[in-house]
Each structure stands twice: as structure tokens, then as C-alpha cells.
N, C-alpha and C positions, 0 to 999 in steps of 0.2 A: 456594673452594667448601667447603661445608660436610662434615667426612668423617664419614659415617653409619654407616661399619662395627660403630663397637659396638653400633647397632639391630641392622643384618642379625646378624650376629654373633650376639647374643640369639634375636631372631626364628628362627633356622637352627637353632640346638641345641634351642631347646624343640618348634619344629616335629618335628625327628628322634627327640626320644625320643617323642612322640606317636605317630611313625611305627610306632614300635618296641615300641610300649605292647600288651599283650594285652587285647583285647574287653573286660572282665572291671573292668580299670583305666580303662580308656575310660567304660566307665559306673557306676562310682562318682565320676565327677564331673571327671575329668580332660578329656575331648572338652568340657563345657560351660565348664569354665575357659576351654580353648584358643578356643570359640566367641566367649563374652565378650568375652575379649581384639581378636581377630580382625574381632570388629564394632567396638570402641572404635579402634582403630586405622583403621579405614576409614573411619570417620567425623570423626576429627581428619584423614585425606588428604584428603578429601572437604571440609572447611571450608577448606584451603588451595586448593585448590586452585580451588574454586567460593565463594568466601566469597557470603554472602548468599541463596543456595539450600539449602534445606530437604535435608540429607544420606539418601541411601538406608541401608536397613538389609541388613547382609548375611543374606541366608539359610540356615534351617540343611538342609545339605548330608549329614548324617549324621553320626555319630562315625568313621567312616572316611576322610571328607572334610577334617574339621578340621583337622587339618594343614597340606593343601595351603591353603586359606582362609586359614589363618595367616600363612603364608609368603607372601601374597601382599598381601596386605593390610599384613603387614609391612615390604616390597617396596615396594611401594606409598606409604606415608607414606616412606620413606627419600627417594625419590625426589621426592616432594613437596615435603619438607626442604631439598633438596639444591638445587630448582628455585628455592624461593623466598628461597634465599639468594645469586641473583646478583646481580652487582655494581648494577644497576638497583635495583633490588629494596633491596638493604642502603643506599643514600642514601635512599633513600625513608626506609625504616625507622629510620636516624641522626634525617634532618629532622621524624619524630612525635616519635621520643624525645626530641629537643631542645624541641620545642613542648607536648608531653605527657609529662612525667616518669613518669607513674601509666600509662603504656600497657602494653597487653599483652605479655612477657615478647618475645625475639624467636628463631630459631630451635634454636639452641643450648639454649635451654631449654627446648623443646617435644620435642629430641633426648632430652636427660637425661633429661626426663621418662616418653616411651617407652620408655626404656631399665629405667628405673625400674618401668614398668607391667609386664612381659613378665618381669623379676624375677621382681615379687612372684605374678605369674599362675604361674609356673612352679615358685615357692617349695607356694602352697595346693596345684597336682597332684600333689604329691609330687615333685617333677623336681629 
């Protein structure tokens, strides 16, 4: 199984200073970072999980909401990650890559990369 903790990990501490964040800082741009983020993350769970179905967009909930939206959506792609790397799943994914060299990246990299995203989201907040 794929271990996701440095998502949640990520996801959990930018969520909390958000939590933690005064009104003030929220809207000089920090709530819409966290928004950003929080909808691109829903929408990479959302292509795992339903590939082929047009992805909902999350809605904005407020900058007091943000947060928890993040954290779930966070939540949420980990788990999606984590689903789509069972053992079924990972032959499958072996037998493209052997037939498809040039195939898309496989979970572990879609990990990194959200890890990556919530970084740099949390880097622009000031966080």
C-alpha cells in the first residue's frame, strides 16, 4: 500500500495555520490559495477515482471554510492514491507500462506531486 502521510502530513499543517490565520490574512489571498489548492486536489481524486467523468468543482464555502475544504479534499486524493495502488491495480498498471513506456506517471508520482502542490500553495500564503 501506498503510504500517503507526507500528503496528509502537508495537507494537515497548511490546513491548521489557515485555521489559525486572522480574517485579515485570509483575505489578502491566503483563503483563495487554500481554495485553489483544495479544488485542484479534488479534481486529481475525482479523475482517479471516476476516470472519464467530467470532475465537479468544489465550491467556495467562504474563507472560513477553507480549511476544512482543504483538509478534505486532501483526505480525499490520499485515499484515492492509496486505493488505486492495490495490488490489482499495480499489475494492471506494470502490464501499460510494459506495453506503453510513454504512459502516465503511476501513483507515487501523482503522491510527490501533491505533495509538491500544497508546498508551494502554502509557500505563496505565507505559511
Amino acid at each position: 500500500m501506498l503510504d500517503t502521510t507526507p500528503l496528509t502530513a502537508a495537507v494537515d499543517r497548511f490546513a491548521d495555520r489557515l485555521r489559525a490565520a486572522p480574517q485579515s490574512r485570509l483575505q489578502r489571498g491566503a483563503a483563495a490559495e487554500g481554495l485553489a489548492l483544495a479544488r485542484e486536489l479534488s479534481v486529481r481524486a475525482q479523475r482517479i477515482e471516476e476516470p472519464g467523468r467530467e470532475p465537479r468543482i468544489m465550491p467556495d464555502a467562504g474563507a472560513f471554510a477553507v480549511a476544512d475544504q482543504l483538509a478534505v479534499a486532501g483526505h480525499d486524493l490520499a485515499k484515492a492514491l492509496e486505493t488505486s495502488c492495490t495490488p490489482v491495480r499495480e499489475r494492471q498498471a506494470e502490464r501499460e507500462r510494459e506495453t506503453a513506456p510513454s504512459a502516465e506517471a503511476g501513483p507515487e508520482t501523482g503522491l510527490d506531486e501533491a505533495v509538491r502542490l500544497v508546498k508551494a500553495a502554502a509557500a505563496r500564503a505565507g505559511f
